[in-house]
C-alpha positions as CSV (number, residue, x, y, z in Angstrom):
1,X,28.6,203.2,18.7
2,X,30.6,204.1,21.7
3,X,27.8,203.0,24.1
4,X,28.4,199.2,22.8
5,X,31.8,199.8,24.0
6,X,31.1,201.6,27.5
7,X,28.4,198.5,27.9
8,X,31.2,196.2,27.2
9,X,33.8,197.5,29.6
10,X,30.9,197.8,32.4
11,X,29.7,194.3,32.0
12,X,33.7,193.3,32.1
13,X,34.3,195.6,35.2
14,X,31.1,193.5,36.5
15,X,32.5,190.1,35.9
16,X,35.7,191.5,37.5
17,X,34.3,191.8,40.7
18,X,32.1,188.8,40.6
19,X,35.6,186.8,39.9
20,X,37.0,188.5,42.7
21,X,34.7,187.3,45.2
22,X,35.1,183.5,44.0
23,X,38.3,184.4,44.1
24,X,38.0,184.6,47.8
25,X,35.5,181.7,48.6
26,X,37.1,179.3,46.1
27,X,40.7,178.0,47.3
28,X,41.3,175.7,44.6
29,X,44.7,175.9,42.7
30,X,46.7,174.9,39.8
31,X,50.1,174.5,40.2
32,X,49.9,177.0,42.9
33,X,47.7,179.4,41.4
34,X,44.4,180.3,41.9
35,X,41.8,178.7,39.2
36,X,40.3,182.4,39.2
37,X,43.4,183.9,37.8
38,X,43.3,183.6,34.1
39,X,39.6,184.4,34.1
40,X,40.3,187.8,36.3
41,X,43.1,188.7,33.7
42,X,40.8,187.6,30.8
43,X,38.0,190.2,32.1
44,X,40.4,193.1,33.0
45,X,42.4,193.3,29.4
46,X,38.8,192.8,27.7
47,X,37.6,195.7,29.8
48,X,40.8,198.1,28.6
49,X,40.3,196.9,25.5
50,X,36.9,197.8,25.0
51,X,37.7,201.7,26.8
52,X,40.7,201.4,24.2
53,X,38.1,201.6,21.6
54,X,35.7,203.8,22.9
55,X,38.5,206.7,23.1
56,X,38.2,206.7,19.4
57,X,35.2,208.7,19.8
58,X,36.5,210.9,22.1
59,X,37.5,214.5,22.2
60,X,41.3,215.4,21.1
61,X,42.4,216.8,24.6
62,X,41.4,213.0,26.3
63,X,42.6,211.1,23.2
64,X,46.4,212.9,23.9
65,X,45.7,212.5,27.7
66,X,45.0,208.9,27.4
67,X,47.7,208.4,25.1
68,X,50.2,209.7,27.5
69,X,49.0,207.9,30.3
70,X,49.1,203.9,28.6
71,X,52.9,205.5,27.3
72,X,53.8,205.7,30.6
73,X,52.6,202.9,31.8
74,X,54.2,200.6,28.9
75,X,57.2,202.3,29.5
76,X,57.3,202.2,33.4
77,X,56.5,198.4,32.7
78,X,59.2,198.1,30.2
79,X,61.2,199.1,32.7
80,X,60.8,196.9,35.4
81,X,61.1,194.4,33.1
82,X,64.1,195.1,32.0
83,X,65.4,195.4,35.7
84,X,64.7,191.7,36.4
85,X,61.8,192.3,38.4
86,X,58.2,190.5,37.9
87,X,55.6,193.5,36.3
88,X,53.4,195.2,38.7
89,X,50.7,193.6,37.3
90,X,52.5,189.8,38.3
91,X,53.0,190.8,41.9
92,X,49.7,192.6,42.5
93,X,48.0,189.6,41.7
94,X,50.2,186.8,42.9
């Protein structure tokens, strides 16, 4: 089962960069933002979703690992939001 998910996230990671590219040739905009945007954002959290899932069929020691990473990262998130600062996420792809 955790192939389908591995096959998933690669195809996604795939799509990423393909995105990324039109991202590049293709200037058109909406309201000031790129028309690639949503679709790049669409194809990344579908991606971590799908490695989300495969971790269920992983070993304890990277279950707690990768537990303790995405904790950090909500809470490092949290943070900065809380500060009144856009997320990392927002200004890495503005």
């Amino acid at each position: 089962m955790q192939w389908i998910f591995a096959a998933i996230s690669f195809a996604k990671v795939l799509a990423f960069v393909l995105t990324i590219l039109l991202w590049a040739v293709d200037a058109r905009a909406i309201e000031g933002g790129s028309v690639w945007a949503k679709p790049l954002k669409f194809e990344l959290s579908l991606a971590i979703h799908a490695i989300t899932l495969r971790t269920a069929f992983m070993g304890r020691n990277f279950k707690f690992g990768f537990k303790a990473l995405w904790t950090f990262w909500a809470l490092t998130e949290l943070s900065i939001a809380l500060s009144g600062r856009p997320a990392l996420f927002l200004r890495l792809w503005a």
